[in-house]
C-alpha positions in Angstrom: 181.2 126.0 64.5 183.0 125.9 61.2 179.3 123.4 59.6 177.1 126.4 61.5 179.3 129.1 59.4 178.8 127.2 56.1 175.2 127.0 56.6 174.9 130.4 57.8 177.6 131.8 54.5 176.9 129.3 51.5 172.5 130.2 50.8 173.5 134.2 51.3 176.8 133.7 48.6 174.3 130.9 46.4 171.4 133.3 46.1 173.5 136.4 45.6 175.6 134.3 42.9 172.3 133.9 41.1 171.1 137.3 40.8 175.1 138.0 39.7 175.2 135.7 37.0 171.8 136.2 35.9 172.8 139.7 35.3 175.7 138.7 33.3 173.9 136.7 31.0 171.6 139.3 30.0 168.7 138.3 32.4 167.5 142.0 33.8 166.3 142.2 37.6 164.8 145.9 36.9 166.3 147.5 39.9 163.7 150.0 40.6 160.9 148.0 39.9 162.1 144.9 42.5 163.3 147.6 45.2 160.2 149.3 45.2 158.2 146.2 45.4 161.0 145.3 48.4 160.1 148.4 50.3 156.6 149.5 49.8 155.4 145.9 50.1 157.4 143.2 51.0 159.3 144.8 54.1 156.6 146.6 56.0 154.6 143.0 55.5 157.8 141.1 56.5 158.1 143.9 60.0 154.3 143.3 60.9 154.3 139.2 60.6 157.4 138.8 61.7 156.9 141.5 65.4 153.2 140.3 65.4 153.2 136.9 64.6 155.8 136.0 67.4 154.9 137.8 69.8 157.6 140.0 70.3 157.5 142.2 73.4 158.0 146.0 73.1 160.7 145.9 75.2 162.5 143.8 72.8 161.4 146.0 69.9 162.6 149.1 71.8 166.1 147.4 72.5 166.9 146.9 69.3 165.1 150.0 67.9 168.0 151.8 70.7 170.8 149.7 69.9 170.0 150.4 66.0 170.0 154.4 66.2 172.8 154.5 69.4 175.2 152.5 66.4 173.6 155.2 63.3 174.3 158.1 65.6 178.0 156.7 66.3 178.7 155.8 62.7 177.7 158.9 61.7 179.9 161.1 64.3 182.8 158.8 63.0 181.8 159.6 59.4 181.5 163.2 59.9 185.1 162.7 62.0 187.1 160.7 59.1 185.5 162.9 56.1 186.9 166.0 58.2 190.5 164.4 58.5 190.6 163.4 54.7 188.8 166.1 53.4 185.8 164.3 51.6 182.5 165.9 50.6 179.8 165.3 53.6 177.1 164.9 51.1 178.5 161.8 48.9 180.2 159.7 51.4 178.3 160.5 54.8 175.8 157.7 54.1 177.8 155.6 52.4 180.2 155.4 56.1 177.3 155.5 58.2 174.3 153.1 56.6 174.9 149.6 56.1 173.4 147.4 54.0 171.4 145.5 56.7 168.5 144.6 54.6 170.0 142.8 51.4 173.1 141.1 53.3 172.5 141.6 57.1 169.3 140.4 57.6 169.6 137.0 55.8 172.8 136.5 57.9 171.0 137.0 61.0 167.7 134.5 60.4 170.1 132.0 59.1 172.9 132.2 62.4 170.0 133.0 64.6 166.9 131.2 63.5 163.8 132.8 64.6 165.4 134.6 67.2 167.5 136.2 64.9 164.5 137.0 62.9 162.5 138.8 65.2 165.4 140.4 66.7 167.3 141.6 63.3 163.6 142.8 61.8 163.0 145.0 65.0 167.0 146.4 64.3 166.7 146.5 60.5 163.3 148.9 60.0 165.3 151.4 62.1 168.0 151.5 59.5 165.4 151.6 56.4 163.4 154.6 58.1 166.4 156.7 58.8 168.2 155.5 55.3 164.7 156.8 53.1 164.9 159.8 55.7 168.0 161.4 56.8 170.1 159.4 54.0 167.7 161.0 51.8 167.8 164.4 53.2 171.8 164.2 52.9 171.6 163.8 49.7 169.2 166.4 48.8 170.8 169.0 50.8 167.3 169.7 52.8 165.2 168.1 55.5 162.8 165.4 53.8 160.2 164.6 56.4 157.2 164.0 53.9 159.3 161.4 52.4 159.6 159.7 56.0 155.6 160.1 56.2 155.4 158.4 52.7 157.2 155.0 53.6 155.1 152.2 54.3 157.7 151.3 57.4 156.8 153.4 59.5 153.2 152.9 59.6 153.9 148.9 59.9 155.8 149.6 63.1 153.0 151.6 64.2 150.3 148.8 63.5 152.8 146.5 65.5 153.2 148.6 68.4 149.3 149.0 68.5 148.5 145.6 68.2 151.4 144.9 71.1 150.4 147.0 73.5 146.7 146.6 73.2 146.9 142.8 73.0 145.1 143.1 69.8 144.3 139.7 68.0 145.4 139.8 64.7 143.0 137.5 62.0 144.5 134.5 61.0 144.3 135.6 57.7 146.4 138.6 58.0 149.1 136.9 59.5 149.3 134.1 56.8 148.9 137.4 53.8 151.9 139.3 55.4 153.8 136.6 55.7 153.6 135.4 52.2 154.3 138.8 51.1 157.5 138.8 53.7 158.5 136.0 52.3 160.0 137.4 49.4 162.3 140.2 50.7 164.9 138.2 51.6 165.9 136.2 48.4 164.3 139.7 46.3 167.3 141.6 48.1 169.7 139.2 47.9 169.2 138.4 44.1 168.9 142.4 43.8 172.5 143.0 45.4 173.5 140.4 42.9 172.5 142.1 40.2 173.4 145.1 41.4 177.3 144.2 41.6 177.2 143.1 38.4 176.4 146.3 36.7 177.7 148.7 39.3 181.2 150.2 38.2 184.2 151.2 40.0 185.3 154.2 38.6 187.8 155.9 41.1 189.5 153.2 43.1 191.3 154.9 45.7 187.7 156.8 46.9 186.1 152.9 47.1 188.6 151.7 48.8 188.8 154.6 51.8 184.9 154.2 52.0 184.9 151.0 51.8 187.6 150.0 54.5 186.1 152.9 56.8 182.6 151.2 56.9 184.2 148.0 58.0 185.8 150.1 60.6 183.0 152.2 61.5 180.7 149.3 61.9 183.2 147.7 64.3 183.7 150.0 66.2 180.1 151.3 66.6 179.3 147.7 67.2 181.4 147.0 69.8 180.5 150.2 71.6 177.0 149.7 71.6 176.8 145.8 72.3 179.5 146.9 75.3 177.2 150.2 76.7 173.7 148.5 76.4 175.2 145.2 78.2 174.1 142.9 75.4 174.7 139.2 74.8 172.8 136.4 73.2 171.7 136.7 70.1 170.5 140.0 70.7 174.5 141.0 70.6 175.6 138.7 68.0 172.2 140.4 65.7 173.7 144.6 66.1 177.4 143.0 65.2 176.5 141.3 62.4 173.9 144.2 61.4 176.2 146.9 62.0 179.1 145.6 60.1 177.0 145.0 56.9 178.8 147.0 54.0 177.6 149.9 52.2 174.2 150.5 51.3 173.2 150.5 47.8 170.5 152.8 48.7 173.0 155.4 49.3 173.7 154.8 45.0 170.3 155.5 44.5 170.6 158.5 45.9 173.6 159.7 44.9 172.9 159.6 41.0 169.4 160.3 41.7 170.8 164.2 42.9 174.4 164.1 41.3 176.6 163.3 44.4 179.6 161.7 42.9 177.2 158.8 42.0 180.4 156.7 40.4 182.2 157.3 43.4 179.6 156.3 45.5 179.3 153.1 43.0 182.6 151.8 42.8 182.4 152.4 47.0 179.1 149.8 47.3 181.4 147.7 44.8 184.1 147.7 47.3 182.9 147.7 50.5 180.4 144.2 49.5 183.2 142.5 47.8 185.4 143.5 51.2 182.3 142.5 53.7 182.2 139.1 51.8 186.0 138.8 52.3 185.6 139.0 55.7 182.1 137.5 56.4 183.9 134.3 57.8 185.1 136.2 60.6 182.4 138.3 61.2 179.9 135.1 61.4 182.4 133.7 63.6 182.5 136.9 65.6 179.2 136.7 65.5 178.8 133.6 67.2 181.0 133.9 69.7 179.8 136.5 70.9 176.4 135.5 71.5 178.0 131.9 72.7 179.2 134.2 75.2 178.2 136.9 77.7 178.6 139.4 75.6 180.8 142.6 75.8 181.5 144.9 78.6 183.8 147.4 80.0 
């Protein structure tokens, strides 16, 4: 198990390296440019071939889609719950405790433990967590209900195409397939080279804030993991995909945000700073959690 960890952990810490060090020696990923690109393009094309292309049944698309939101809604309860007891401000660090970074970490983790199982599976989990992150992570932020902004992401009409096509047995052209997939190609080093980046100019500037967010994500996504893989009677990579997806770190979306509508945005920084550095701490056990766990039958009560 310990060679299958060091594939699995040494491309995602290589490629994130680069984007790091590129940073530092004055090589700019623009941020905004490459996430926009990652969102309006790559990720819908990368949900579409990737659902389409093998075949995955809806009922495997609406299993993960469930375990996805059943792990958001718990997260977020607990959020709510441990911002109550410490007295934290519900606006800046909601999303930071209750949306993980499952795109730029988590889903690389998952095609590489899980191969094109993981794939499939981890795509049909992860555009769950995008949606509601540009929706209700949004609408935290802003302090109002931003459904237009939902209606505006390319995600959601992706999943629709791939529902369409799956239920309908629709053939898709050969052509499409091979254009989506180029185009999906990308999102994974793109985000991976972005976090990089990212960390490197991100600063901490309240310590004890990152830390309690950061450590409380960990928790939170352990907990709401367990729950959730446990409930729905999971195993196989389908259980060892919503661990490793729910304990992802901090979103840096939830930054974005922040700054973008003046919620403690160098809090909510140093906190993505903290909670990635703490993730990749602990990634070796997590992967190995990972993999026992769908080596096994799973969890249950």
């Amino acid at each position: 198990m310990l060679i299958q960890m060091l594939d699995i952990l040494l491309p995602t810490l290589a490629i994130t390296a680069i984007g790091w060090v590129m940073k530092r020696f004055g090589v700019d990923i623009e941020a905004r440019t490459v996430s926009t690109l990652v969102i309006m393009v790559a990720t819908p094309a990368l949900i579409f071939s990737t659902l389409t292309g093998l075949q995955v049944p809806v009922e495997t698309i609406g299993m993960m889609a469930g375990a996805a939101l059943f792990c958001l809604g718990l997260a977020g309860g607990l959020g709510i719950l441990a911002l109550k007891l410490i007295g934290g401000p519900l606006r800046s660090f909601l999303p930071p405790l209750m949306l993980p970074n499952s795109g730029n970490l988590g889903l690389p983790l998952v095609v590489l433990a899980f191969g094109e199982e993981g794939s499939r599976l981890g795509v049909a989990y992860f555009f769950v967590v995008a949606l509601v992150q540009h929706s209700l992570g949004l609408s935290i932020y802003a302090g109002s209900l931003r459904i237009g902004a939902l209606l505006r992401q390319p995600l959601i009409y992706s999943v629709l195409a791939v529902l369409l096509v799956t239920w309908f047995a629709i053939p898709v052209p050969q052509v499409v397939l091979t254009t989506t997939s180029l185009l999906g190609g990308m999102m994974i080093p793109a985000m991976l080279l972005l976090l990089g980046s990212s960390l490197a100019s991100l600063q901490i500037t309240d310590l004890r804030p990152a830390l309690l967010v950061a450590s409380g994500r960990l928790v939170i996504g352990l907990i709401s993991a367990i729950v959730v893989i446990a409930v729905l009677d999971l195993n196989g990579a389908a259980a060892g995909t919503v661990f490793l997806l729910a304990t992802m770190p901090t979103a840096i979306v939830s930054y974005v945000f922040a700054e973008r509508f003046g919620r403690n945005p160098g809090q909510v920084a140093g906190s993505v700073v903290v909670s990635t550095l703490l993730t990749f701490a602990c990634l070796p056990v997590l992967i190995w959690a990972a993999l026992a766990i769908s080596d096994g039958a799973g969890l249950h009560w």
